[in-house]
Each structure stands twice: as structure tokens, then as C-alpha cells.
C-alpha angles and dihedrals in degrees: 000000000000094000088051098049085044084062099041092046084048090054097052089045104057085036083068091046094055096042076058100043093049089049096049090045087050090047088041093055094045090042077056100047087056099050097038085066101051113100132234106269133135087244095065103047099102087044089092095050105042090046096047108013092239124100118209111222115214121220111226120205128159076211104082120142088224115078121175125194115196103236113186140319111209120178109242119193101306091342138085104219108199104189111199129196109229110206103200101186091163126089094249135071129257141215125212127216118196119195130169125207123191126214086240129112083208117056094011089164125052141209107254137175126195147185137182115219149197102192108300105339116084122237128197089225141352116277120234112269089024148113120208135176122257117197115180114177126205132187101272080224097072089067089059083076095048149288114347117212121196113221109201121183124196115205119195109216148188132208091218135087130308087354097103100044118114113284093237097066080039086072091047086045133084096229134168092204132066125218104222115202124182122184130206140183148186140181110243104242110246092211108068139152120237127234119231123206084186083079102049094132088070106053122108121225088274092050086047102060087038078063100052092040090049086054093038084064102038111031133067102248131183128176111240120225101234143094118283083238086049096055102045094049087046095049091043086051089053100049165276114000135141118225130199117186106211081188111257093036134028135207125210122194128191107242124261107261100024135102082250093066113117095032118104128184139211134198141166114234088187143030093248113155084220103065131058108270119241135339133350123175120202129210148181097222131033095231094048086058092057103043086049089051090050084046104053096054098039080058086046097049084052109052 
């Protein structure tokens, strides 16, 4: 009868233990969550250890396998485009976080938007051995309170297993693999040149995938089911755009003055594995780009 109450008592007991255990590891992944979407400032650097007791200690070595150069920072429209250069010599990828933070006690962090690039198509990460190019856009306004720095973090990760799990459960977990992190940072230029869609005629194919990069991260876009032929005969009988063909692609911009002013349009001109396939539009406003959509192949339907 002992034996059988000590059982019992056994059972009940590590019943308890797992009804604990389930609530600290719910609390522990929304503590996480939390965590996981605040972004790299000095400010928030006690924010770890007064939330959960423990303090992560960052390595630092001038010897990371992730390198970044600051490239440019245009002002596009209502918004400041930085474009960065990310070096990956390591074997992993690696994905890229973008913050601004403004000198301003009163909108300290910014809206931002960003994008990594080769060439025109857009990645998830950068690949290993590989540069690719990073644009992150912020509203032109924020700079009016006072220097904007950009804050990038590179994040070496692998597709297996417990790699890709917050840094923070890595150091709670035995683990064969390291997550190597390496933060950057630079201060916007407050002197910078504008870029103009209104001169399109005169970019050359760099300027013109600036161009497209600087859209891909401002503007709504959406790809249009049509034919590269249907869309352009549909948008020409619309209405005012100019199109520059850059030879395997084309862009195609409304007019300034006209009701077409703001809409951009992409298309393929070839079946290269290295360019987006098919049609985008661009557009200021979400509602615009759907109306347009709606538009284009209304005006299709019909030919």
C-alpha cells in the first residue's frame, strides 16, 4: 500500500511539475517575442537583464566574417533611401536587420522600410561568399529633429535545428553550432543629392535599378498577371507614361503633371533567371495600386 501512495504521490507530483513547466516555457516565448522586436540601441541594453535577471555579453572580434560599407542615401520623393554594401565571407547566410534612430527625444525611433537586393530581384538574406546590396528608406521629414544613424545587424544563421532560435534560449541550450552576430552602424549625410524620376531619359542602367530599388522600398507595389506585351499596350492606351527600355527590362514612369504622376511600371523584356519575371506596378498610395491593377486588365479584356 506504501509503495502505491508513493506512486501516486510521484504522479501528482510530476503532474505539478509539467503544468509549471508548460506555463514558464509560454511566459519564456512571449518574453521572447518581445524581446525578439526590439531593436539594437544603447537605450535598450538593460532591457534583457532587468526583464529576465541574466546579461548577454557580446564578443567582440575585428575579425567577423560579415563586413558592411555604407554606399549612398538619396532622397526619393518624401523618403531618404541609404543603400549599404553587405560582405558575407562565411559559409552561412546571413540575414540583415536595418533600424534608425533619430537624435530626437521625441520620435527616437523611425519608420523604416528595407530590402536586400541582387541587382534587381529581392533575397531574404544574403547568401555565404556573397555581397549583396542592402536599401533601407526612411520619411525625409525625421532628419528636420536632428542626425539620423542607421543601426544594421547581421545574424549568421543556420537552416537546421535549434540555429535559428533567439540568442538569448542558444546560451540555455547545449548547442554544436554558434550564432555569430556582428553590428554596424553610420550616421545619414545631411547633404544629399535627390533622385529625380522626372530624368529618367538620362540614367544610365545603375541609375536605373537605384531607381527600382528606391521604389521597391517606398512605394506599394503588386506583379500584374499579364503578359509583359499586354501590359504595356494597356498602360500606353491609358495614358501618359515614359518608357525606357535598359535592354532586358523596361520602366516605365506616369508623366509629371499628369494624373499619372506617382505610378511606375515594370516589366521583363526577357526570361533571365536574374531579373524579376514579368510586370509590377508601383504606386504612392495602396488603394491607387489596386484600382490601377483593376484598370489595366479592364483595358486588356477589352482590346
Amino acid at each position: 500500500m506504501s509503495t502505491a501512495k508513493g506512486l501516486e504521490e510521484m504522479r501528482a507530483d510530476l503532474m505539478v511539475a509539467e503544468e509549471q513547466l508548460r506555463a514558464k516555457c509560454a511566459l519564456l516565448e512571449e518574453a521572447m517575442s518581445v524581446i525578439a522586436n526590439i531593436p539594437p540601441h544603447p537605450a535598450n541594453n538593460d532591457f534583457i537583464p532587468n526583464v529576465l535577471g541574466v546579461r548577454v555579453k557580446c564578443a567582440k572580434d575585428i575579425h567577423t566574417n560579415v563586413s558592411c560599407r555604407f554606399d549612398s542615401a538619396n532622397l526619393f520623393d518624401d523618403w531618404i533611401c541609404v543603400a549599404i554594401s553587405v560582405h558575407n565571407e562565411s559559409s552561412l547566410r546571413c540575414v540583415v536587420n536595418c533600424t534608425f534612430v533619430c537624435e530626437s527625444q521625441y520620435t527616437p525611433m523611425v519608420e523604416s522600410s528595407t530590402a536586400i537586393f541582387d541587382s534587381l530581384m529581392v533575397t531574404d538574406s544574403v547568401p555565404g561568399k556573397s555581397v549583396r546590396r542592402v536599401v533601407s528608406a526612411f520619411p525625409s521629414g525625421v532628419s528636420i529633429e536632428g542626425r539620423v544613424q542607421l543601426m544594421i545587424e547581421c545574424k549568421e544563421v543556420q537552416d537546421t535545428d535549434h540555429c535559428n532560435l533567439h540568442p538569448c534560449l542558444l546560451t540555455a541550450l547545449p548547442s554544436d553550432c554558434k550564432l555569430e552576430v556582428s553590428l554596424f552602424s553610420f550616421f545619414v549625410p545631411e547633404d544629399i543629392r535627390a533622385t529625380n524620376v522626372g530624368n529618367i531619359l538620362n540614367f544610365s542602367i545603375d541609375e536605373a535599378e537605384w531607381l527600382y530599388q528606391c521604389l521597391y522600398v517606398t512605394h506599394f507595389s503588386r506583379h500584374v498577371d499579364l503578359m509583359p506585351s499586354q501590359a504595356l499596350a494597356a498602360l500606353r492606351r491609358l495614358g501618359t507614361f515614359i518608357d525606357v527600355d535598359f535592354g532586358d527590362w523596361q520602366l516605365s514612369v506616369g508623366e509629371v503633371g499628369t494624373r499619372w504622376q506617382g505610378i511606375s511600371f515594370y516589366c521583363s523584356l526577357s526570361h533571365l533567371a536574374s531579373l524579376p519575371s514579368g510586370c509590377r506596378i508601383f504606386t504612392r498610395r495602396e488603394e491607387d495600386l489596386m484600382r490601377l491593377v483593376r484598370k489595366l486588365c479592364a483595358e486588356n479584356d477589352q482590346s
